[in-house]
C-alpha positions as CSV (number, residue, x, y, z in Angstrom):
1,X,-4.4,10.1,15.9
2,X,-4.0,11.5,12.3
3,X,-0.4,11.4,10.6
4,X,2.0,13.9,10.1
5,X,3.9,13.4,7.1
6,X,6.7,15.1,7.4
7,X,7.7,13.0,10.7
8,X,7.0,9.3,8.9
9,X,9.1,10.4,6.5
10,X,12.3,11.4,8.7
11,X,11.4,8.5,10.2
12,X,11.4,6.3,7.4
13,X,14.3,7.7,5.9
14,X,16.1,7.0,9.4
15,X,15.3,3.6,9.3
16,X,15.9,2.4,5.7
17,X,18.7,4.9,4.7
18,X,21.1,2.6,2.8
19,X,18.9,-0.5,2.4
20,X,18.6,-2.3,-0.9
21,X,16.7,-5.4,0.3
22,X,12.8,-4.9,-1.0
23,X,11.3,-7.5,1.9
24,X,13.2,-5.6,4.1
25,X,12.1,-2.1,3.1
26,X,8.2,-3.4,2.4
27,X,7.9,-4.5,6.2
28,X,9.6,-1.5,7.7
29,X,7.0,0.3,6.0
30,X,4.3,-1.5,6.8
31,X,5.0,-1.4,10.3
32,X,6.0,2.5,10.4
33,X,2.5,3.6,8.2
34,X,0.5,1.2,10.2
35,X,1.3,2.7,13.1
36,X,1.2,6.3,12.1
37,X,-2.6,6.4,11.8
38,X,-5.7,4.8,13.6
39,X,-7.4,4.9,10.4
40,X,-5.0,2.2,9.1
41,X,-6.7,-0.9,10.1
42,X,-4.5,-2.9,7.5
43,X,-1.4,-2.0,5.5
44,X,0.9,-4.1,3.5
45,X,2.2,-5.0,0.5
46,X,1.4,-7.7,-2.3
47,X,4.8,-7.9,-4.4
48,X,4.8,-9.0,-7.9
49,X,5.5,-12.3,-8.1
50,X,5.2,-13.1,-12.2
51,X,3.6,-11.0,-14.8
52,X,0.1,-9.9,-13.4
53,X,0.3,-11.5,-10.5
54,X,0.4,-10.1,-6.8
55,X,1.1,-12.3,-3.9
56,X,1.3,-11.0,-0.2
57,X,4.0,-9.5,1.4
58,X,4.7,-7.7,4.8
59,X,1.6,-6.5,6.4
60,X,0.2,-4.9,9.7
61,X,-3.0,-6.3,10.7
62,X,-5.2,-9.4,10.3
63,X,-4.8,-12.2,7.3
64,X,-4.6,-11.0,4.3
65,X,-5.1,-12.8,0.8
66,X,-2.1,-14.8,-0.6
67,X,-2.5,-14.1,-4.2
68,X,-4.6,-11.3,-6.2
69,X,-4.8,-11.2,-10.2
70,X,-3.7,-7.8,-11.8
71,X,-7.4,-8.3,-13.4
72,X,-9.4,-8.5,-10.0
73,X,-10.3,-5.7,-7.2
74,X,-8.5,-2.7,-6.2
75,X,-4.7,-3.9,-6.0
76,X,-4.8,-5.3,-9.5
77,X,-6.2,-2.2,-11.1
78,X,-3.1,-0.1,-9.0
79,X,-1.3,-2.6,-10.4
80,X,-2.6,-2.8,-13.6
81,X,-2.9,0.8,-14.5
82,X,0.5,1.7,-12.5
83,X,-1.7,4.8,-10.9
84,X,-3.4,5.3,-7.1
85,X,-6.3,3.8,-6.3
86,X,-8.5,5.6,-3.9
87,X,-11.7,4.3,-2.9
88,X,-14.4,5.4,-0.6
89,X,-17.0,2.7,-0.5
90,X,-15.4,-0.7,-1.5
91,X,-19.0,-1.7,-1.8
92,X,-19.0,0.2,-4.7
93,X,-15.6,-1.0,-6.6
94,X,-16.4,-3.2,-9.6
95,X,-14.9,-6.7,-8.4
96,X,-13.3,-5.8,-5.4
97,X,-12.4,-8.4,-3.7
98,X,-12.8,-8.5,0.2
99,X,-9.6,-9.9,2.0
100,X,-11.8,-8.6,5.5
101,X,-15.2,-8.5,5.5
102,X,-14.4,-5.1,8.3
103,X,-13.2,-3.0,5.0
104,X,-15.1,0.2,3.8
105,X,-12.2,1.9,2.1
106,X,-9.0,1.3,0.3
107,X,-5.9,3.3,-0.8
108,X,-3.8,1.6,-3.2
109,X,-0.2,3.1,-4.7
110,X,2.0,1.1,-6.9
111,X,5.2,0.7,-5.9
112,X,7.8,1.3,-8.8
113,X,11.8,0.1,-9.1
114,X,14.1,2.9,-10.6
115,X,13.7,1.4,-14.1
116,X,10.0,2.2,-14.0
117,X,8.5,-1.0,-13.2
118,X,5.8,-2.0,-10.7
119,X,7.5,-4.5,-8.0
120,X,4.6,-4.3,-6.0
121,X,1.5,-2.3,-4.5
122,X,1.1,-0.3,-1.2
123,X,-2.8,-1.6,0.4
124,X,-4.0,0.2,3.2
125,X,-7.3,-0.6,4.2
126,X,-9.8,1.2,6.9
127,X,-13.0,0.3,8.7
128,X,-14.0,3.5,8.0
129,X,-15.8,4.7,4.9
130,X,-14.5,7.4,3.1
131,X,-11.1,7.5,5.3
132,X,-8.2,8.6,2.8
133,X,-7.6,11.9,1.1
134,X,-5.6,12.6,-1.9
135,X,-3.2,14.7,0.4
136,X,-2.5,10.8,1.9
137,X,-1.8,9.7,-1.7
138,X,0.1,12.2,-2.4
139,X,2.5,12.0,0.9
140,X,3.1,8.0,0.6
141,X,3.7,8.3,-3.1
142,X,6.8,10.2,-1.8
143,X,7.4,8.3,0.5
144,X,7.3,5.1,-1.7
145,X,9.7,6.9,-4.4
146,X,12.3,8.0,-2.2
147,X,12.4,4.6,-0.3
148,X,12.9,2.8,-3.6
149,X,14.8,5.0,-5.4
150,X,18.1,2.9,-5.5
């Protein structure tokens, strides 16, 4: 099963229309994207917590790790560079840091507030190598800045 964009989002928007409570909104997402794809082995969010720090928040799947350093693997540098982080092989990511020892790939978005500031990052993780396209970057970066838009 392979997403279709256009009906998370309606969904999405159904279900957080209205809601100003981040927790809330982070594990409504999680759940919904999860769901939407059997590439998504993991999904969930690490919220910042203090400056460059991430700790975990709402997720799909099995443990995640509590706390991750904007200066470590591929959630710190979405974090850390505020832009999308798509990786094929996590083998080959400079310091990643493996949460599940099951991972192969990794798409990571920042999440921003409407002043601009990253509150969080979006971490989906797949068993499979090579399993996210920019055209999924691109659709839950939409997704992300309509949700917390308020």
């Amino acid at each position: 099963m392979q997403v279709n964009y256009d009906t998370l989002a309606k969904t999405i928007r159904s279900l957080t229309t209205g809601e100003t409570d981040t927790v809330a909104l982070m594990a409504t997402l999680a759940c919904e994207i999860h769901h939407s794809d059997d590439r998504f082995d993991w999904t969930g969010f690490y919220r910042v917590t203090e400056p460059d720090l991430l700790k975990i928040g709402p997720y799909q799947g099995g443990h995640g790790c509590l706390q991750i350093p904007f200066s470590r693997g591929v959630c710190g540098a979405a974090a850390r560079t505020r832009t999308v982080q798509l990786v094929d092989d996590v083998d080959a990511f400079e310091d990643h840091i493996a949460c599940a020892s099951s991972t192969r790939s990794e798409l990571v978005l920042p999440v921003f507030n409407v002043a601009g500031e990253v509150i969080a990052v979006l971490d989906i993780d797949s068993d499979q190598p090579a399993a996210f396209t920019l055209e999924d970057a691109e659709a839950l970066e939409a997704i992300l800045a309509e949700v917390f838009s308020f």
